[in-house]
N, C-alpha and C positions, 0 to 999 in steps of 0.2 A: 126654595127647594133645598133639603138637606142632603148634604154630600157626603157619601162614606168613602173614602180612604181603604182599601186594602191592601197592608204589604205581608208577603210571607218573607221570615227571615231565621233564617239559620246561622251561624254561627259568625254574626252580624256584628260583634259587641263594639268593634273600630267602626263602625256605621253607621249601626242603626238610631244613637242620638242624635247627631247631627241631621239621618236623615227629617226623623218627626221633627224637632226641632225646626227646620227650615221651614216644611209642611204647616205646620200649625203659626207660627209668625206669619205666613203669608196670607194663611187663610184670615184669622184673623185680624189681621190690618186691613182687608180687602172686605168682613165684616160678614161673610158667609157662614150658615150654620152646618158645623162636621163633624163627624167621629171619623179616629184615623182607629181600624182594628186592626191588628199586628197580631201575624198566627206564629208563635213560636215552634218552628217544623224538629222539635228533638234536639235544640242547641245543646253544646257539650261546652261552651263559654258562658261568657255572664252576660249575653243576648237579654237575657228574660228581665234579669237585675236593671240595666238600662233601659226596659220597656218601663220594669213597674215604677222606678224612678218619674218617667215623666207622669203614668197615670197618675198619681199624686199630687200634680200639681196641676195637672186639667185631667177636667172629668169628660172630656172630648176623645182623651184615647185609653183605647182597652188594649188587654193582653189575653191572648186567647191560647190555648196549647192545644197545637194541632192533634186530634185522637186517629187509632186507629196505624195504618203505615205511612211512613213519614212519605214526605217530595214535596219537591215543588206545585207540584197540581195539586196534590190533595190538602196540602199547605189551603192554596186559594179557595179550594171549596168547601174547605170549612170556616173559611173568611167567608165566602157568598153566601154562605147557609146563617149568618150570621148578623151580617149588617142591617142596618135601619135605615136607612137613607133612599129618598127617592130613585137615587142617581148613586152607581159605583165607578169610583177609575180604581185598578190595578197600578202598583206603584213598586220600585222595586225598593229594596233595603238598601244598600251599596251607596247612594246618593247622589246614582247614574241618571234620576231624574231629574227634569228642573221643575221648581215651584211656579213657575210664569207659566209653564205649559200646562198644569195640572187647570190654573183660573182659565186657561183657552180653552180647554176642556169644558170646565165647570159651565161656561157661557156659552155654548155650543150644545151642550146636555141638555140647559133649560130654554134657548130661545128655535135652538134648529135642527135638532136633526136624534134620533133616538142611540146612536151612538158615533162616538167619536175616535178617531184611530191616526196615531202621529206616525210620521213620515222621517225617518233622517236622511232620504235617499232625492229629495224633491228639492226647486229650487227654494233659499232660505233654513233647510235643514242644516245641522252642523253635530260633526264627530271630534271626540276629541281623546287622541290616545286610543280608536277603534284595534284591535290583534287585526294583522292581516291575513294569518289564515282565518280565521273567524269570519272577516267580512269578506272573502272570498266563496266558505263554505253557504254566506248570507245570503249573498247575492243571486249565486247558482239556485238554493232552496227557492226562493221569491219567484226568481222569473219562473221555473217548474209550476211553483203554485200559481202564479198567472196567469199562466198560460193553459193548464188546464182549467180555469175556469172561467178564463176570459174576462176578468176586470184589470183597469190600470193600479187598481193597488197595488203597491211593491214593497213594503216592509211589514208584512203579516203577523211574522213570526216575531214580533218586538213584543213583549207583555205587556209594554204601556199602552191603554188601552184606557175609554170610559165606556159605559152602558144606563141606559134607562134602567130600574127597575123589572119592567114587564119585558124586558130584552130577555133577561139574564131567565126568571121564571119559563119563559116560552123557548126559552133554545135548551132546558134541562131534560134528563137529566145528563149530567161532562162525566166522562169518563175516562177521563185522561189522569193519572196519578202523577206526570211529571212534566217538564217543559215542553212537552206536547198539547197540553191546556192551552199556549197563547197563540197556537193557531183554530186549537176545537173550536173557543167562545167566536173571536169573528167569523171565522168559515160559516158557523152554522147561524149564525145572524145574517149576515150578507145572505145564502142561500134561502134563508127562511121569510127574507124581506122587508126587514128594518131599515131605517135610512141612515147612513151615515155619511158623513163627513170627515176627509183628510186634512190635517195641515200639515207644516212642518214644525219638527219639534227639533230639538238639542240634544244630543248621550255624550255623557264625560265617564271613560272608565273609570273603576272602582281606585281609590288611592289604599287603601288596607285592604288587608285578606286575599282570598281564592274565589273566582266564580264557581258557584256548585254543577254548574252546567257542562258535560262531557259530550261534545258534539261527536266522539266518534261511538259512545253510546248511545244515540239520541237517533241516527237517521232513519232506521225502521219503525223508532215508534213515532215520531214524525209523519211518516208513506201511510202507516194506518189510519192516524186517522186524517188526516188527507183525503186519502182515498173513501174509507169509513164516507163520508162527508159528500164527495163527489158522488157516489153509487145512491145516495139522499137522491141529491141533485138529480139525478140520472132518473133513476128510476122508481120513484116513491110519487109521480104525479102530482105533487104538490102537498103532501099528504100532512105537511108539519109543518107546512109555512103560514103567515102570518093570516089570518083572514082578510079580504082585501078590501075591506067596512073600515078596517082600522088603518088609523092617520095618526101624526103626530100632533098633538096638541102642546103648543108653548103653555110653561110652567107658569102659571101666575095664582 
């Protein structure tokens, strides 16, 4: 199974080598076949310079410049319009991801389950350096979203994330242009009836830079499409969910 990698990354240049860097020794040493695609969302630093640097020395990662208005969503959806791999995780820049959790991912994607969604909030997850207002505003968003829809997932809104291929195709098309994208893709998977699987995963805040993320900008587009999603749910009769002929077939 070939694995795509997408990070979008803005103005990432203290990050974003180490992050690939890590990504790519792990993958492989562990011997899996990937492309890591990195969508340059309008950096104003040498983001792009430190991408094309590594494309150079593997032909596994691309540099792609996001078109159109820049964000963080539309960053990603021009990475998903993009990739090649049977299988995508979302990954961020910063190198608030761990490499171990992306192979839990990776093994999970092809023996079990049509997407995969980490946890930092479950027993064995771990934060490190989490903002306490941030994981305050986190925590309150989560259980809201739980609770209107009734599953025990609780950390929705984390971007890290993997998908089957025909996930990502069948929950299109996203319309989300900003940090509102890492709840559109699972909401509308989980609604639509794909199967997934939580674990626990690790987050170590960013040591360089600024997160681009303005949570006091961010809660109404959030509620939309939430909501957007649940009104599916609600009252669409099943009209976009998965056919219920289709199963998950392990990758071999």
């Amino acid at each position: 199974m070939k694995l795509s990698i997408v990070i979008p990354a803005r103005n990432e240049a203290g990050n974003i080598g180490i992050t690939i860097d890590n990504l790519t020794e792990r993958l492989k040493r562990e011997g899996i076949t990937y492309e890591v695609v990195v969508v340059d969302d309008g950096s104003s630093d040498t983001t792009p310079d430190e991408i094309e640097k590594r494309t150079k020395l593997d032909s596994g990662v691309r540099l792609i410049r996001s078109t159109g208005k820049y964000g963080f969503g539309n960053a990603i959806r021009c990475g998903l319009d993009a990739f090649t791999g049977d299988a995508v995780i979302i990954v961020m820049a910063d190198d608030s991801d761990d490499p171990e959790d992306v192979l839990k991912y990776y093994y999970i994607l092809r023996d079990k389950a049509d997407c995969v969604f980490g946890s930092r909030w479950i027993r064995g997850g771990r934060t490190y350096n989490y903002p306490i207002i941030k994981k305050i505003v986190n925590r309150l968003a989560n259980t809201f979203v739980r609770t209107l829809f009734r599953f025990p997932y609780n950390d929705i809104t984390n971007a890290f994330k993997g998908y089957r291929r025909y996930v990502i195709d069948g929950c299109c098309p996203f319309i989300s242009p900003h940090f509102n994208l890492t709840v559109e893709i699972p909401l509308k998977a989980i609604v639509r009836g794909y199967s997934y699987e939580v674990i626990p995963i690790s987050w170590r805040n960013r040591k360089q830079g600024v997160s681009a993320l303005k949570i006091e900008e961010m809660g109404t587009r959030y509620l939309y499409i939430v909501l957007n999603i649940w009104l599916e749910k609600l009252l669409t009769h099943n009209d976009y969910r998965r056919p219920s002929n289709e199963t998950f077939i392990p990758f071999r």
